[in-house]
Backbone as CSV, one residue per row, in Angstrom:
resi,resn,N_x,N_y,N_z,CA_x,CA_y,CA_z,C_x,C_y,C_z
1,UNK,-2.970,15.866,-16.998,-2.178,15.730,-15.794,-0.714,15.892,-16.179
2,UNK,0.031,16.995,-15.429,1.441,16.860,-16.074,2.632,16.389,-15.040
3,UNK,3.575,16.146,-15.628,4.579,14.998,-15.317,4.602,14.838,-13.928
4,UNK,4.843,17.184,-13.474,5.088,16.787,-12.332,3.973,16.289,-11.216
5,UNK,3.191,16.775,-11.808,1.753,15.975,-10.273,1.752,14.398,-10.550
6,UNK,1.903,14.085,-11.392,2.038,12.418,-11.093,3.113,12.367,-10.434
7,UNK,4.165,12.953,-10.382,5.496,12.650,-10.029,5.709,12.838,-8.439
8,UNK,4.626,13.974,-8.245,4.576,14.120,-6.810,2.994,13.120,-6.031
9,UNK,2.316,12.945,-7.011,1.018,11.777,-6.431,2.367,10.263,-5.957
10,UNK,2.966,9.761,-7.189,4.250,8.696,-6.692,4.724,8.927,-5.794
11,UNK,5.030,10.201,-4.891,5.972,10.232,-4.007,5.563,10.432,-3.044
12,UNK,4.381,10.535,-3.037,3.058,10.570,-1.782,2.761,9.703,-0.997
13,UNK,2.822,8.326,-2.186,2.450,7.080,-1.923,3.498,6.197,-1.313
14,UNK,4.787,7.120,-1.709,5.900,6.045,-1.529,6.606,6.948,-0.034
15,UNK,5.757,7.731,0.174,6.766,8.317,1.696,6.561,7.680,2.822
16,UNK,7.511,7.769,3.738,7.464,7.399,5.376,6.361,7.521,5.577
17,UNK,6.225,6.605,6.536,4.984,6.549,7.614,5.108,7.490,8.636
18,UNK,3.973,8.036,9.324,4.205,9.388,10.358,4.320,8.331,11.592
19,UNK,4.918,8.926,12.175,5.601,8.779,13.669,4.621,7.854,14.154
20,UNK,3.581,7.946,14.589,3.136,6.769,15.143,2.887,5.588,14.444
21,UNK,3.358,5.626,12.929,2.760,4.234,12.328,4.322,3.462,12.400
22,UNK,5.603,4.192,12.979,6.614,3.508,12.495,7.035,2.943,13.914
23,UNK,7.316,1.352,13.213,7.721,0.381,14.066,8.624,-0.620,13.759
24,UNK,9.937,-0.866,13.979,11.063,-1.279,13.604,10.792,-2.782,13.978
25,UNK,10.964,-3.720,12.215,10.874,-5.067,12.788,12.582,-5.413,11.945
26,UNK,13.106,-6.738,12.576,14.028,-6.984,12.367,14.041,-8.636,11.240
27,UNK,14.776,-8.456,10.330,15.407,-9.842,10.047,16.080,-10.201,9.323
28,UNK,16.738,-11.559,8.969,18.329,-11.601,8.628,17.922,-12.084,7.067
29,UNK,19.272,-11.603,6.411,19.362,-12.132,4.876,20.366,-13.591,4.817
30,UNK,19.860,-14.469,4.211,20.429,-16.210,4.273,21.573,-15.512,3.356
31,UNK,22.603,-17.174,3.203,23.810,-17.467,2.547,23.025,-17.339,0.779
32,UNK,21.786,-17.286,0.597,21.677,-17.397,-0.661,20.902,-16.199,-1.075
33,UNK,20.793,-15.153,-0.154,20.238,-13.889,-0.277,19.047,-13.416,-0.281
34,UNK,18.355,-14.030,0.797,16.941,-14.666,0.662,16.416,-13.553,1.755
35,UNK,15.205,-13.108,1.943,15.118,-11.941,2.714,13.490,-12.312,3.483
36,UNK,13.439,-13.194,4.821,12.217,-13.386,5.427,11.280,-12.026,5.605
37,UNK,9.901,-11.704,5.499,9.656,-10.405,5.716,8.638,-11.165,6.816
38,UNK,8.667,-10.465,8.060,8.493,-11.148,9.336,6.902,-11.129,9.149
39,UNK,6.587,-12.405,9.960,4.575,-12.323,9.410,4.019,-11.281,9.813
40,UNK,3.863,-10.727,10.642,3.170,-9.629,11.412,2.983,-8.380,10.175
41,UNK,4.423,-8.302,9.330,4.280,-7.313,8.238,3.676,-8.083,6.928
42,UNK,3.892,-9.269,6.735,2.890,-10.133,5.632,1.729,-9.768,5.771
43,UNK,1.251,-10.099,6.993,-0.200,-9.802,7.326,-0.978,-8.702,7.093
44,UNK,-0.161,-7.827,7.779,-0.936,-6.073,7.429,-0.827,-5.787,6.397
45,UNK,0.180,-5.748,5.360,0.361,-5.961,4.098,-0.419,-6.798,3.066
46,UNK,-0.683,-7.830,3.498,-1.187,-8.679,2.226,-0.315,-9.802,0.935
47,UNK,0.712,-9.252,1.853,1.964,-10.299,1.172,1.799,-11.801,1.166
48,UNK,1.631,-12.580,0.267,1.181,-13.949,0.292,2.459,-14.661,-0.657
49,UNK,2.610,-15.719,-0.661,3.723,-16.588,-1.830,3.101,-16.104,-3.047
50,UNK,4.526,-15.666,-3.712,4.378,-14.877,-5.112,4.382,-13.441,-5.242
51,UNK,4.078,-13.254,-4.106,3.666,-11.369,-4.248,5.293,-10.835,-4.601
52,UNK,4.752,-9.949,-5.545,6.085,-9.424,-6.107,6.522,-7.936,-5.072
53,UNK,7.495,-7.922,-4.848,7.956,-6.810,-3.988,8.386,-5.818,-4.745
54,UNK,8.716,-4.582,-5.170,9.575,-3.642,-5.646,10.498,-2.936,-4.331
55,UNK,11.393,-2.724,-5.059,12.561,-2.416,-3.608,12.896,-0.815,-4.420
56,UNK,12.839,0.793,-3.760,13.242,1.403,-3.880,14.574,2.270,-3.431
57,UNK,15.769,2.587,-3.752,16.562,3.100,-3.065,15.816,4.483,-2.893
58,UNK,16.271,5.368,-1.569,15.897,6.528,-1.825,16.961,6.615,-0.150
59,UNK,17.723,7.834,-0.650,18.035,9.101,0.554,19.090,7.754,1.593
60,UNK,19.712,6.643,0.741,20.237,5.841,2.049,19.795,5.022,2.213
61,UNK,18.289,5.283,1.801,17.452,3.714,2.534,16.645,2.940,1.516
62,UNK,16.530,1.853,1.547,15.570,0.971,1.257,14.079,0.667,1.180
63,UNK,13.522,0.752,0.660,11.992,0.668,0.741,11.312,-0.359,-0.020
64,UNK,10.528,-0.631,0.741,10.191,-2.120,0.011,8.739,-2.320,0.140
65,UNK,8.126,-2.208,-1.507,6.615,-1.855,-1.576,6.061,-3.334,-2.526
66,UNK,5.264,-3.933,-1.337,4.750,-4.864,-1.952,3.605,-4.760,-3.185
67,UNK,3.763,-5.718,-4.042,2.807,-5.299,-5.553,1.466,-5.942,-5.360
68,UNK,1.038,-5.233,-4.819,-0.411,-6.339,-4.165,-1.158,-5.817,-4.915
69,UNK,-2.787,-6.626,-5.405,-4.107,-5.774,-5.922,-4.290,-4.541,-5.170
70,UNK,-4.390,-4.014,-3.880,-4.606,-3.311,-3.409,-3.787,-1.890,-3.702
71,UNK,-2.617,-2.136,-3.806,-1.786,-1.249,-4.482,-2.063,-1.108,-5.826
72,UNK,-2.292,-2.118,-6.708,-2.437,-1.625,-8.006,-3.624,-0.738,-8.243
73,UNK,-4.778,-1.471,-7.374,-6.171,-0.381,-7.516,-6.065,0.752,-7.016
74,UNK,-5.003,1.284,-6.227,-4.577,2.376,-5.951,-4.701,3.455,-7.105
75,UNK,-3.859,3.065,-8.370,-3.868,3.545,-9.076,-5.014,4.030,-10.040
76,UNK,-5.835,3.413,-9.998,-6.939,3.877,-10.355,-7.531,5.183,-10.636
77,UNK,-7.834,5.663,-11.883,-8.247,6.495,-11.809,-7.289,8.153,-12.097
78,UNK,-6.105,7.854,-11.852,-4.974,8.971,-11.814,-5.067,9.819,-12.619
79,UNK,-5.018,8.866,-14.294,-4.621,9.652,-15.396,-6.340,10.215,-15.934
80,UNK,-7.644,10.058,-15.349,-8.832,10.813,-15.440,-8.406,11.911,-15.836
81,UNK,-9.119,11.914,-16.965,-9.376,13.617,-17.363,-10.228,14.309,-16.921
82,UNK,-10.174,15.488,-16.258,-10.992,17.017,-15.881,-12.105,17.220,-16.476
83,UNK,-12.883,17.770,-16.110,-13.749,18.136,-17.366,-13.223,19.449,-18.488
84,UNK,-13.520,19.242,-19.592,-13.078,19.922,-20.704,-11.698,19.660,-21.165
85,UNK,-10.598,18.630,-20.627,-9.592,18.272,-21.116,-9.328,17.283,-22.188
86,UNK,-8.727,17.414,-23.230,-8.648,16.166,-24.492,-7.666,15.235,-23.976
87,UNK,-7.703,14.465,-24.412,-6.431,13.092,-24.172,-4.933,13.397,-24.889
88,UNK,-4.249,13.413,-24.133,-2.797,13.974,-24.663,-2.467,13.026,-25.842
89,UNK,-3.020,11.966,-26.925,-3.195,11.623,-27.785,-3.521,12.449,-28.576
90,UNK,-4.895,12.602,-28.487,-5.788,13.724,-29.344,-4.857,15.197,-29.851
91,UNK,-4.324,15.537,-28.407,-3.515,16.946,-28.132,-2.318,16.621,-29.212
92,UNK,-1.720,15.938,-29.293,-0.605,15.411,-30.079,-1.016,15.534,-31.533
93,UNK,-2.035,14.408,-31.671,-2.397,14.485,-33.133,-3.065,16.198,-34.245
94,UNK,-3.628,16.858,-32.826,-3.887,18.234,-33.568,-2.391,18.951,-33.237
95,UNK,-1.838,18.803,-33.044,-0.354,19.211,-32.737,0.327,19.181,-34.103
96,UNK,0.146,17.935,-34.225,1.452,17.098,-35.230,0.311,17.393,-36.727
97,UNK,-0.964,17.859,-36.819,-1.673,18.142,-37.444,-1.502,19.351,-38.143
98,UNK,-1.236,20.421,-37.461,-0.875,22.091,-37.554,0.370,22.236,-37.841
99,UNK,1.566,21.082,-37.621,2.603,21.654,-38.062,2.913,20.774,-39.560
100,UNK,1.902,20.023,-40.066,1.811,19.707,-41.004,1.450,20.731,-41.869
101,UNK,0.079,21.323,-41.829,-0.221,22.315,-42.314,0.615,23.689,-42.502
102,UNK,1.302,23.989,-41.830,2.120,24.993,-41.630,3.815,24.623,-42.340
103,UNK,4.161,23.199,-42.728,4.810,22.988,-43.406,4.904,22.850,-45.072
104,UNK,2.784,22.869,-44.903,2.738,22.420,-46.748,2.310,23.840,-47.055
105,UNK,2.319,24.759,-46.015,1.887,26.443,-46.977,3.369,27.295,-47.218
């Protein structure tokens, strides 16, 4: 898998919602910088006490992707190899293998 298809699978995951899923909720940041995320979005989300948030800048705006199991099992599976592909380990080591050889002749 190379850099850029993961790079564009990440940005897949992390884009806007289409027009009918977007719905503007509102709420305020405290004197100590504290940021309520209104229940209605806890809920659909899965956000519970503790859930770690990641906050992305992008294009102006803010994005804010909760780190839930569900998201992590997302990932699952990505870096699968094809059939007939070696592990970019393997690829490395016959790499770094040949230019050994090619240094001791």
């Amino acid at each position: 898998m190379t850099y850029n298809s993961v790079l564009s699978y990440f940005q897949g995951m992390l884009s806007y919602p289409k027009e009918k899923d977007k719905h503007m909720h509102t709420a305020y940041v405290t004197s100590k910088g504290q940021l309520v995320v209104p229940s209605r979005l806890r809920r659909r989300y899965g956000i519970k006490p503790g859930t770690r948030i990641n906050f992305l800048e992008e294009n102006g705006r803010i994005i804010l992707q909760p780190v839930t199991r569900e998201y992590i099992r997302s990932f699952r599976g990505i870096f699968k190899l094809k059939a007939g592909e070696k592990p970019a380990t393997q690829e490395l080591r016959e790499d770094r293998s040949a230019d050994r050889k090619r240094e001791e002749s």
